[in-house]
C-alpha positions as CSV (number, residue, x, y, z in Angstrom):
1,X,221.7,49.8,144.1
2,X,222.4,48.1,147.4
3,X,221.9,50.4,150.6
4,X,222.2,50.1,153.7
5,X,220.4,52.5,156.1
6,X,220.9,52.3,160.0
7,X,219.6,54.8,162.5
8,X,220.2,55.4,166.1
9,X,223.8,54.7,166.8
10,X,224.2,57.3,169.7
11,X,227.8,56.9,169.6
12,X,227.9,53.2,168.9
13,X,229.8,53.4,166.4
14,X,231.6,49.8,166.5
15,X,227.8,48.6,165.9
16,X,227.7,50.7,162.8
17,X,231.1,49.1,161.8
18,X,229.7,45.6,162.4
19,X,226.5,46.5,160.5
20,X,228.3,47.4,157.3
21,X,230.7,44.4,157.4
22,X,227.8,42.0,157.6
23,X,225.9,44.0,154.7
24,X,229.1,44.5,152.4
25,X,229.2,45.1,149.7
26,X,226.9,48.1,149.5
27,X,226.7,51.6,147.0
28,X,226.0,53.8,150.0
29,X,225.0,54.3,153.4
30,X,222.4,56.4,155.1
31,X,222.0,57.0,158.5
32,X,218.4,58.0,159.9
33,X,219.7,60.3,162.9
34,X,220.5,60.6,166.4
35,X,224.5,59.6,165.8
36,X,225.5,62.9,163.1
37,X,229.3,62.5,164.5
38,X,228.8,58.7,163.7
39,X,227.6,58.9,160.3
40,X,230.7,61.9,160.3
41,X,233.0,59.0,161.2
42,X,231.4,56.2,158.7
43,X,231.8,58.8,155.9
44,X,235.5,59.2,156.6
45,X,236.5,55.6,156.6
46,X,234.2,54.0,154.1
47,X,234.6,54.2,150.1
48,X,230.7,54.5,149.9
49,X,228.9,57.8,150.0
50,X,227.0,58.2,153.3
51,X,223.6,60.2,153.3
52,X,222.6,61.5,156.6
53,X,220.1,63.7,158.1
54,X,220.0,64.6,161.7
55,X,218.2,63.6,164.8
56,X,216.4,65.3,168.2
57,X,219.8,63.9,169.5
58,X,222.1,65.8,167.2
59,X,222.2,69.4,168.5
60,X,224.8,71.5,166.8
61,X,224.9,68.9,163.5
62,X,225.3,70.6,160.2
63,X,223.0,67.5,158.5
64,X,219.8,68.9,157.1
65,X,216.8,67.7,159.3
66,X,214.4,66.0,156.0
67,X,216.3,65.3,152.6
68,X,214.7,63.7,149.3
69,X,217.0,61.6,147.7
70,X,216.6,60.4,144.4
71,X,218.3,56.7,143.2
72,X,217.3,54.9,140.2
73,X,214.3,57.4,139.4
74,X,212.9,56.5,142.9
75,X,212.2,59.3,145.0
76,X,213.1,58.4,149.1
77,X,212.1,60.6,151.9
78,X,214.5,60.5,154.7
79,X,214.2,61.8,158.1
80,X,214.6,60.9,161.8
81,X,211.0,61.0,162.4
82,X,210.7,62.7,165.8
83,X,209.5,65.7,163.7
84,X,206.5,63.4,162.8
85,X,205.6,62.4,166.2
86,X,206.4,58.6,165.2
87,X,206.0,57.3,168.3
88,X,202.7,58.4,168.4
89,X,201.8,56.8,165.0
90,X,202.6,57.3,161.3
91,X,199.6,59.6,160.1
92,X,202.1,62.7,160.0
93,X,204.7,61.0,158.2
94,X,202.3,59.6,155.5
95,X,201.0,62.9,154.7
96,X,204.4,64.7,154.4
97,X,205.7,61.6,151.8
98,X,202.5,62.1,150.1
99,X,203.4,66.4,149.7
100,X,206.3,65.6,148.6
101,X,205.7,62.9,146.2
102,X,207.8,59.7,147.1
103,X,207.8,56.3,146.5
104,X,209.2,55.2,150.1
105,X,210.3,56.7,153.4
106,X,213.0,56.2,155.7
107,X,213.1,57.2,159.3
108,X,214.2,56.0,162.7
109,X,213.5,57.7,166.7
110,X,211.3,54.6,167.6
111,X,214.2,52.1,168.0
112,X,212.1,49.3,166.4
113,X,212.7,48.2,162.9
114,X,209.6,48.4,160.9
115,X,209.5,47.5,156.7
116,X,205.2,47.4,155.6
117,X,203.5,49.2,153.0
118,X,200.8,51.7,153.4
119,X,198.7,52.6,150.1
120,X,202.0,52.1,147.9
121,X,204.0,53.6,149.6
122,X,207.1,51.8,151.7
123,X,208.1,52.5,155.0
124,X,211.2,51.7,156.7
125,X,212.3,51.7,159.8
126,X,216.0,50.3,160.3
127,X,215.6,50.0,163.7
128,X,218.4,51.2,166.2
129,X,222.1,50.3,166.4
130,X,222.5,52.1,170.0
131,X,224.5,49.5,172.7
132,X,222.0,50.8,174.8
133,X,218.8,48.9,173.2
134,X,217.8,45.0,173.9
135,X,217.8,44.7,170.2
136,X,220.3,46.2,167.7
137,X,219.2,45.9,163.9
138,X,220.0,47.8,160.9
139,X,218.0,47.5,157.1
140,X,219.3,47.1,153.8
141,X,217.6,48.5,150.4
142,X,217.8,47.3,147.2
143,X,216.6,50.1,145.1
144,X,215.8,49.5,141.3
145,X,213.9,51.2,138.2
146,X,211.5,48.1,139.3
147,X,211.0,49.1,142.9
148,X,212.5,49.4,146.4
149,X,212.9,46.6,148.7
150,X,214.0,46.5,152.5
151,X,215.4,43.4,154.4
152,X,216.1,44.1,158.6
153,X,218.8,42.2,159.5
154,X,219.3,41.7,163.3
155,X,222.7,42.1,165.1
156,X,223.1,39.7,168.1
C-alpha cells in the first residue's frame, strides 16, 4: 500500500493538492494535524480514504487526538506529537509506541521532516506543508507484510 502522509497544512491547502499530485497514485492519505478542516477538504475531493488525527492547532476538530491504524498486519501510531513534547525530543513518543505495541510512528508539530529508526522501530516525520515554512515537504509510505518504508519528498 502506497501512503502518503503530510502534516501541518494550517490552511494551505493548495500545498496539500500539489503534494498528492506529485505522489499519485496513492491508497490513502493521512494527515498528522494542525490543518483538520484541510484533511476535511482532501477527504471530500479525493477517491482515497484520508486518516486524520488532530493537532494543538485544531481546536473544535472532531478527529481523535492518537489513533492506531493497522495496514498490511503493520500496526502505525499516528499523532501530532505536541502531546509528546517533540520538540523537546522523542523519549515520550518512543515509550507510548512501545505501550502500545507498533511497528512505526507517524507525527508532525516540529515542521521538519524526519524518517530514522530507533531500536526497530520507524519514525516519521512528513515535515510541514504550511506556506508559512522556508521548506514545505510531505512523506510517502510504502507499507507491506515485509515492512514500512518512508521517502520525504520536498516541495519547491
Amino acid at each position: 500500500m502506497k501512503v502518503l502522509v503530510m502534516s501541518d497544512t494550517h490552511g494551505n491547502t493548495s500545498g496539500a493538492f500539489v503534494a498528492h499530485t506529485h505522489a499519485e497514485p496513492v491508497d490513502a492519505v493521512i494527515h498528522l494535524g494542525d490543518g483538520s478542516a484541510d484533511a476535511d477538504l482532501l477527504r471530500e475531493a479525493l477517491d482515497v480514504p484520508v486518516i486524520n488525527v488532530a493537532g494543538n492547532c485544531d481546536p473544535g476538530s472532531r478527529a481523535p487526538r492518537e489513533l492506531v491504524w493497522e495496514c498490511h498486519g503493520k500496526r502505525l501510531l499516528l499523532t501530532h506529537g505536541d502531546a509528546y513534547r517533540v520538540k523537546s525530543g522523542l523519549a515520550s513518543l518512543c515509550q507510548r509506541a512501545q505501550e502500545v505495541g507498533v511497528d512505526a510512528v507517524l507525527f508532525g508539530h516540529t515542521h521538519q521532516g524526519l524518517a530514522e529508526e530507533y531500536s526497530g522501530l520507524l519514525l516519521v516525520n512528513p515535515g510541514a506543508l504550511s506556506s508559512a515554512g522556508p521548506q514545505r515537504s510531505y512523506a510517502v509510505l510504502t507499507i507491506t507484510e515485509e515492512g514500512i518504508t518512508a521517502v520525504h519528498y520536498d516541495i519547491h
